[in-house]
C-alpha positions in Angstrom: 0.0 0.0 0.0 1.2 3.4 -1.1 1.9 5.4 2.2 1.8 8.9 0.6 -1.8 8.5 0.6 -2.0 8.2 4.4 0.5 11.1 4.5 -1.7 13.6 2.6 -4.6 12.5 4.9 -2.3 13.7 7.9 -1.0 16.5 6.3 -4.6 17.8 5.4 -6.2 17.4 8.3 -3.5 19.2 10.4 -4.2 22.0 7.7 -7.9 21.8 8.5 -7.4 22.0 12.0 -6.5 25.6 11.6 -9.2 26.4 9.6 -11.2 25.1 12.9 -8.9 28.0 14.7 -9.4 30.5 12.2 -13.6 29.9 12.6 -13.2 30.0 16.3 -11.2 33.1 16.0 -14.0 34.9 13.9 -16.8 33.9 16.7 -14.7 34.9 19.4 -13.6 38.5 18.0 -17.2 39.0 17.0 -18.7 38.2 20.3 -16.5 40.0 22.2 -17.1 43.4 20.1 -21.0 42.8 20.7 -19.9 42.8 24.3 -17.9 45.8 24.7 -20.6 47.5 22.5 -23.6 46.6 24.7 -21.9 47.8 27.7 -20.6 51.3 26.0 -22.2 51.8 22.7 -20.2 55.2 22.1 -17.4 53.2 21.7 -19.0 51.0 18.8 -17.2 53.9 15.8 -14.2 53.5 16.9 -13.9 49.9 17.4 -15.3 48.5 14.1 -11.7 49.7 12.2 -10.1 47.3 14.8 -12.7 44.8 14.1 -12.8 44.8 10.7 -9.0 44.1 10.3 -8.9 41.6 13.0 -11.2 39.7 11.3 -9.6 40.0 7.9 -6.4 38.9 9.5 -8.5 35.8 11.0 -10.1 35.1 7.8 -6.9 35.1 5.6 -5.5 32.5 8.2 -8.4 30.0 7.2 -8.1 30.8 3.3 -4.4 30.4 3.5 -5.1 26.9 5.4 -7.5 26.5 3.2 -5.2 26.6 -0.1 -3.0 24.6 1.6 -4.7 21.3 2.3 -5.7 21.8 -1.3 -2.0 21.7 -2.6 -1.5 19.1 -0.5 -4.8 16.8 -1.6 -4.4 17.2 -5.1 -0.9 18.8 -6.1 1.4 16.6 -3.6 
């Protein structure tokens, strides 16, 4: 039996697993802002910049996981 096969499989799903990270990144930044807004809602204008990037940053993190368990699926 071919082990690269079984290596991909390992490969990917470590890949994935930061995908996982990357979601549970985007929850946690979210509900935290809804927090901080419902306690001070003056504060909501000058925290959505912060949030907006943070979550950009988070998001890129998953795509760039993303692509990789791709190359490694089908390219490697």
């Amino acid at each position: 039996m071919d082990m690269t096969i079984g290596l991909k499989a390992i490969g990917a799903s470590i890949a994935v697993l930061s995908m996982i990270g990357s979601s549970l990144a985007i929850g946690i930044l979210s509900g935290k802002f809804f927090e901080s807004v419902a306690r001070q809602p003056e504060i909501e204008s000058k925290l959505k910049g912060s949030l907006i990037i943070a979550l950009g940053f988070a998001e890129a993190i998953g795509l760039f996981a993303f692509t990789i368990a791709a190359l490694i699926i089908f390219i490697l």
